[in-house]
ROLUM-366050 format. One line per field, with one value per residue (C-alpha): residue number from 1; residue in three letters; chain; x, y, z. Coordinates in steps of 0.2 Angstrom, whole numbers. Example, Ala and Ser with C-alpha at 12.3 -4.5 7.8 and 13.67 -1.06 7.14 Angstrom:
BEGIN
tise <- (1:2)
drenvex <- (ALA:SER)
keza <- (A:A)
px <- (62:68)
py <- (-22:-5)
pz <- (39:36)
This chain:
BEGIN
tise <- (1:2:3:4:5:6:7:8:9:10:11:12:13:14:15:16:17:18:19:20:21:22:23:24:25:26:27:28:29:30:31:32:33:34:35:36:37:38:39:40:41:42:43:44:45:46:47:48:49:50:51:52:53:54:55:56:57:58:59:60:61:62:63:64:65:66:67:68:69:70:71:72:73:74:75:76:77:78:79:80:81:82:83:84:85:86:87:88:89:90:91:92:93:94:95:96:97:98:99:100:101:102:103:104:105:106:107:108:109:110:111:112:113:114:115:116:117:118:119:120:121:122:123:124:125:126:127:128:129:130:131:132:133:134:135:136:137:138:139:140:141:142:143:144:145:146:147:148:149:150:151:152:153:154:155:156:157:158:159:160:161:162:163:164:165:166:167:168:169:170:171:172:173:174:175:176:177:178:179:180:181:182:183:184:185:186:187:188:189:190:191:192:193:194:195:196:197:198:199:200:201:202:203:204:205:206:207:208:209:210:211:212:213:214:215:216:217:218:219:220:221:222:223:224:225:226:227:228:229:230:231:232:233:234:235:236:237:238:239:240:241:242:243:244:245:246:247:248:249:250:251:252:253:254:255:256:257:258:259:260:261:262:263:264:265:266:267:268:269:270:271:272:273:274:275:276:277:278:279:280:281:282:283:284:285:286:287:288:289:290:291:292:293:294:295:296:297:298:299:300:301:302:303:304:305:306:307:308:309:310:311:312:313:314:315:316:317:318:319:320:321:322:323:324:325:326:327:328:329)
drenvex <- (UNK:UNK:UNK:UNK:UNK:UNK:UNK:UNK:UNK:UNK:UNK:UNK:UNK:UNK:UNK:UNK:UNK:UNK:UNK:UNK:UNK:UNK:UNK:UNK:UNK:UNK:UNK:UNK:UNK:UNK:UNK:UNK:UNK:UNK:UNK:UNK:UNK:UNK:UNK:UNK:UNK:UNK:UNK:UNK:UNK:UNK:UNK:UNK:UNK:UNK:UNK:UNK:UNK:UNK:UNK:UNK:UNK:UNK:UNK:UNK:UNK:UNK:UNK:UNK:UNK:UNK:UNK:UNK:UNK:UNK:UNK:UNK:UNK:UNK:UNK:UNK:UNK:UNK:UNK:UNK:UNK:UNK:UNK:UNK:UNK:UNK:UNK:UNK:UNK:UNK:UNK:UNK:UNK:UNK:UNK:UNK:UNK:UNK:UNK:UNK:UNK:UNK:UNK:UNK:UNK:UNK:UNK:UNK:UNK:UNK:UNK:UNK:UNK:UNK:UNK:UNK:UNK:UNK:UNK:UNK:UNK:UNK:UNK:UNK:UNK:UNK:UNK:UNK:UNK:UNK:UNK:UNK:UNK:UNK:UNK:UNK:UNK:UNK:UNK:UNK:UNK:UNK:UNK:UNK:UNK:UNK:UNK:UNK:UNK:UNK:UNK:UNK:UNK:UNK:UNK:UNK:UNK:UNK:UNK:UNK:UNK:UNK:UNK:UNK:UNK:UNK:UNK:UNK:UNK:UNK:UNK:UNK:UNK:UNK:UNK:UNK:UNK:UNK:UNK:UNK:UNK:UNK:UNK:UNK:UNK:UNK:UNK:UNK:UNK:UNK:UNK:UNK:UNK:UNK:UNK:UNK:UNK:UNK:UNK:UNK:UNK:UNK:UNK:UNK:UNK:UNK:UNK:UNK:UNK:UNK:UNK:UNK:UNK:UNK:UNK:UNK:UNK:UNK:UNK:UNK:UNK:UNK:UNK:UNK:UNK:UNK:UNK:UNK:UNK:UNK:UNK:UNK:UNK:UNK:UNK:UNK:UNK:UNK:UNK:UNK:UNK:UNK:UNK:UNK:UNK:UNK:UNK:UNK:UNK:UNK:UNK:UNK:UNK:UNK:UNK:UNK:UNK:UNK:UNK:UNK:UNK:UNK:UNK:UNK:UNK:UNK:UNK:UNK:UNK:UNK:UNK:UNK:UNK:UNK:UNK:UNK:UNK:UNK:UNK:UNK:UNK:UNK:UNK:UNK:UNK:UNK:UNK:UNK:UNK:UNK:UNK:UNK:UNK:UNK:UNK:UNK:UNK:UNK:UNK:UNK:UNK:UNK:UNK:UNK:UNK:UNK:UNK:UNK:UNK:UNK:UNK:UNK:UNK:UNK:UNK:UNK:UNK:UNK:UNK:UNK:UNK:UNK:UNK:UNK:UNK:UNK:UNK:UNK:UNK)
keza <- (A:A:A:A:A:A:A:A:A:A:A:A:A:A:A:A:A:A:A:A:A:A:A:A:A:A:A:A:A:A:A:A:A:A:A:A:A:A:A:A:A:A:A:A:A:A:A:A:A:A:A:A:A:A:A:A:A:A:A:A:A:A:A:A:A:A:A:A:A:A:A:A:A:A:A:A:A:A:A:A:A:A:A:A:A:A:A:A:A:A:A:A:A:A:A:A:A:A:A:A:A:A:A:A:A:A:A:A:A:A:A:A:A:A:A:A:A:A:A:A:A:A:A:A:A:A:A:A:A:A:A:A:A:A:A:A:A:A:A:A:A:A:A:A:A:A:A:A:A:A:A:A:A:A:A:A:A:A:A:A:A:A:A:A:A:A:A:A:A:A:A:A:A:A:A:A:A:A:A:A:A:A:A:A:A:A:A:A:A:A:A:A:A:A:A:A:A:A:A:A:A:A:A:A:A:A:A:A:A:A:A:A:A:A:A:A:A:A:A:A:A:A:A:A:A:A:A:A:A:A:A:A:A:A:A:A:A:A:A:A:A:A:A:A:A:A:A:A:A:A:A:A:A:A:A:A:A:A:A:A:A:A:A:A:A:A:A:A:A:A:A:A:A:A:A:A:A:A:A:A:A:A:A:A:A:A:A:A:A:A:A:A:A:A:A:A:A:A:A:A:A:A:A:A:A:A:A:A:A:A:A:A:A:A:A:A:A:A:A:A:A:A:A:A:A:A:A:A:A)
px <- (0:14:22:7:6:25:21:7:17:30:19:12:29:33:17:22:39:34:19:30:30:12:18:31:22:16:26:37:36:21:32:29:37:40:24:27:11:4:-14:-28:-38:-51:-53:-69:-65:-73:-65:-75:-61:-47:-33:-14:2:-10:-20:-37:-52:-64:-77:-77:-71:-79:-74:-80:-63:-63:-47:-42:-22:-12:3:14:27:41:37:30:11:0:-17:-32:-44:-61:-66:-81:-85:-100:-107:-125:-124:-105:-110:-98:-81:-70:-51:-44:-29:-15:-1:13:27:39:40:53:57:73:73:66:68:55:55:44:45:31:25:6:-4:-20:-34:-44:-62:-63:-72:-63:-57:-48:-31:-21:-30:-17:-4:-3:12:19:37:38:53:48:58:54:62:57:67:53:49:45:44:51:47:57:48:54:41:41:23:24:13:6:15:9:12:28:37:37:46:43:50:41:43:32:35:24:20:11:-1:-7:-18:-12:-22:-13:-31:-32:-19:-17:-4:-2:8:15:22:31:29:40:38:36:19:21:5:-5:-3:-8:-26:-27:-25:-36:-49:-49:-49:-57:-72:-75:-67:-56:-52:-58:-46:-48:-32:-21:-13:-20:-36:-39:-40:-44:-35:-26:-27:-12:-3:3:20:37:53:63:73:75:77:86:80:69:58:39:28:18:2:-1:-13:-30:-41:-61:-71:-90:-92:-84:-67:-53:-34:-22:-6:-6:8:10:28:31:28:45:50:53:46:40:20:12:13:-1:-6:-17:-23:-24:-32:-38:-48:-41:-51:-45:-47:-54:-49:-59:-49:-51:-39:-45:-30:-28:-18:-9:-2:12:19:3:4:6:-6:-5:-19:-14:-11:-20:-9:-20:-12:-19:-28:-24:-30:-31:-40:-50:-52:-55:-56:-65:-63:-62:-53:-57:-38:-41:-25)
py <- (0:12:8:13:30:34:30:43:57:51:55:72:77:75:85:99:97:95:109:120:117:122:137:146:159:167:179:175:190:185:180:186:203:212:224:245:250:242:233:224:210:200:181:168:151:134:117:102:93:96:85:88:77:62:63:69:63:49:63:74:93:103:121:140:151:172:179:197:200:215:216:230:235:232:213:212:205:201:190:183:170:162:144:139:120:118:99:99:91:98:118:130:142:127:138:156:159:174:174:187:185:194:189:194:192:195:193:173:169:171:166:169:167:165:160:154:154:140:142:125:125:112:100:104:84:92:82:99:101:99:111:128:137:131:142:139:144:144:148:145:146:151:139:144:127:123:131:123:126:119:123:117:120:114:114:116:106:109:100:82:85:87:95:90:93:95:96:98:102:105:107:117:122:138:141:157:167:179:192:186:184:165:155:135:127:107:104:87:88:76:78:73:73:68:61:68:78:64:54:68:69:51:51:68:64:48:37:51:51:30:27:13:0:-17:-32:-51:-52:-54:-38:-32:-20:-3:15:29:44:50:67:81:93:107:118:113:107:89:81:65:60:47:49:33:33:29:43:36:43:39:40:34:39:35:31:36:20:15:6:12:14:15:18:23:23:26:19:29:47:52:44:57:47:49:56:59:62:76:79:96:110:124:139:156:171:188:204:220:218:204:185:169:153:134:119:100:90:69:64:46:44:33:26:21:23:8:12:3:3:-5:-24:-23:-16:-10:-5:9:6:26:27:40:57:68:85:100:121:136:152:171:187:207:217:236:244)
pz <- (0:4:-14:-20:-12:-15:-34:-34:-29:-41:-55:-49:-49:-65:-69:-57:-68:-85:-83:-89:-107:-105:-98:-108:-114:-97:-88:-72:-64:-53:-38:-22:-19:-3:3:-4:9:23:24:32:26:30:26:29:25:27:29:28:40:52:47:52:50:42:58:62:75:71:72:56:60:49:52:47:48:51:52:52:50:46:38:41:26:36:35:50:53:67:65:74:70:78:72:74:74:60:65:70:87:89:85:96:96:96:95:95:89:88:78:77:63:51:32:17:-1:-10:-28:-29:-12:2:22:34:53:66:83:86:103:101:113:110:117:133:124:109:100:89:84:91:105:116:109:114:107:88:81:62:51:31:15:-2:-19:-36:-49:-62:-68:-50:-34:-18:2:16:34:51:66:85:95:112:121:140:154:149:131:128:113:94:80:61:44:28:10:-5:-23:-33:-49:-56:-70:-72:-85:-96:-85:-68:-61:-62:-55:-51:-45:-41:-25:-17:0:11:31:45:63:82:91:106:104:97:113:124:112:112:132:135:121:112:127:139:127:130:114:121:105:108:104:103:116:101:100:84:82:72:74:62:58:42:35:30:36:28:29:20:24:24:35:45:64:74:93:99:111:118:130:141:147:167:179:181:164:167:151:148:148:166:158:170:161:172:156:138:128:109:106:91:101:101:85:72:56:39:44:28:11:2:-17:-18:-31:-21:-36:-33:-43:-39:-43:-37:-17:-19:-20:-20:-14:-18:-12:-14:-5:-4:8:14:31:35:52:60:80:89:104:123:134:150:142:125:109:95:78:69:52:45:26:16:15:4:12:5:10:0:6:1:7:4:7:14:7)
């Protein structure tokens, strides 16, 4: 199955690559420049589901976005954003968030540094709802016939979560009309990272919410998760290691579990692989935003609960995110 996803991604790179025979005759200048003036914008977005890392809840996520952010001409920005969790019997403010960064370009290269606080809703099961502070570090490169992204972020946990660290790349190709009002541009991107916050939601939500897997006593069983994360960068890790969530944890359903551990938490691992189209229209002050994304997980979590070892049954998935943005310059 994993040969299968790697051969996918194989052949949308060589579309990313070869696009550009379709492409000659529209101008390059469309690259990202630095700000002349500063501005405010406005975005509303919808997501149909949360999905990070090639992990997300068994519960869909599907989430309406409002963000206001403004960007200084120096480089510097500051955002906010409300999100508020759409599913009927689910409906509330699930997370606030407030982000703070600085951003550049110099002729074909771009970076972008930032820190994010989460405030996550109590009964928030949202994969992340145990992070509270990430700090991301992006930089991306125009080569023409593709563009490349390398992104290395660490999310801070609270005192039972631990830290993670990721790394991510994309590659990406544009297409863009004549106008420069249209634009498309495939993407794949490769994702590696730590668990450590994915123990801490299994402990804290999963299991809290009387989700406790059932097994036949023969170690094997299922779990659901897959989904994508986003970002840029690549690398690899050595450390080794299993977190282990103690205490007692009390199911709705009465089950007491006295330990979890997921032996891959502080692995750093191969987490997902993502194939997306993200387009968008741009009139004016105005833009409208589309981005259907497939994604396939790898390194399923090996979960303990007490004596019974269940192993992860991640597939892939299909997620998708419209959205539109007015800019006050």
């Amino acid at each position: 199955m994993e040969t299968t996803k790697i051969k996918l991604v194989i052949i949308w790179i060589f579309i990313l690559v070869g696009g550009n025979i379709f492409s000659q005759n529209i101008e390059t200048n469309s690259k990202s420049t630095n700000n002349t003036k500063s501005y405010f914008s406005l975005l509303l977005n919808y997501s149909n589901d949360y999905v990070f890392m090639g992990r997300k809840d068994s519960i869909t996520a599907p989430y309406l976005y409002f963000i206001a952010r403004y960007q200084h001409k120096s480089g510097f920005y500051t955002s906010g954003s409300v999100s508020y969790l759409t599913k009927s019997d689910e409906g509330r403010v699930d997370l606030f968030l407030l982000d703070v960064g600085y951003n550049f370009t110099a002729q074909n290269f771009s970076g972008d540094f930032s820190v994010t606080k989460y405030f996550f809703n109590e009964e928030s099961y949202n994969v992340l709802s145990e992070v509270d502070v990430t700090v991301s570090a992006m930089g991306s490169y125009d080569f023409k016939v593709v563009n490349l992204m390398l992104a290395a972020s660490t999310y801070f946990g609270g005192s039972s979560s631990g830290t993670d660290f990721f790394l991510s790349s994309e590659i990406s190709h544009d297409f863009v009309t004549n106008d420069r009002k249209f634009q498309f541009s495939p993407t794949a991107g490769i994702y590696f990272g730590s668990q450590n916050f994915y123990e801490s939601y299994y402990i804290n939500n999963r299991y809290g919410n009387g989700e406790r897997p059932k097994s036949n006593g023969s170690g094997s069983g299922s779990g659901t998760g897959s989904g994508s994360g986003s970002g840029s960068g690549s690398g690899s890790g050595t450390s080794n290691g299993s977190g282990t969530g103690s205490g007692t944890i009390t199911t709705s359903d009465s089950q007491v579990i006295s330990e979890l551990v997921i032996q891959e938490s502080e692995k750093f691992n191969l987490m997902a692989v993502e194939v997306s189209l993200p387009m968008w229209y741009i009139h004016k002050s105005f833009a409208v935003s589309f981005m259907p994304s497939l994604v396939f997980p790898f390194n399923e979590a090996t979960i303990v609960v007490d004596d019974t070892i269940v192993k992860e049954d991640l597939k892939e998935t299909f997620y998708w995110m419209l959205g539109c943005r007015y800019r006050f310059n």
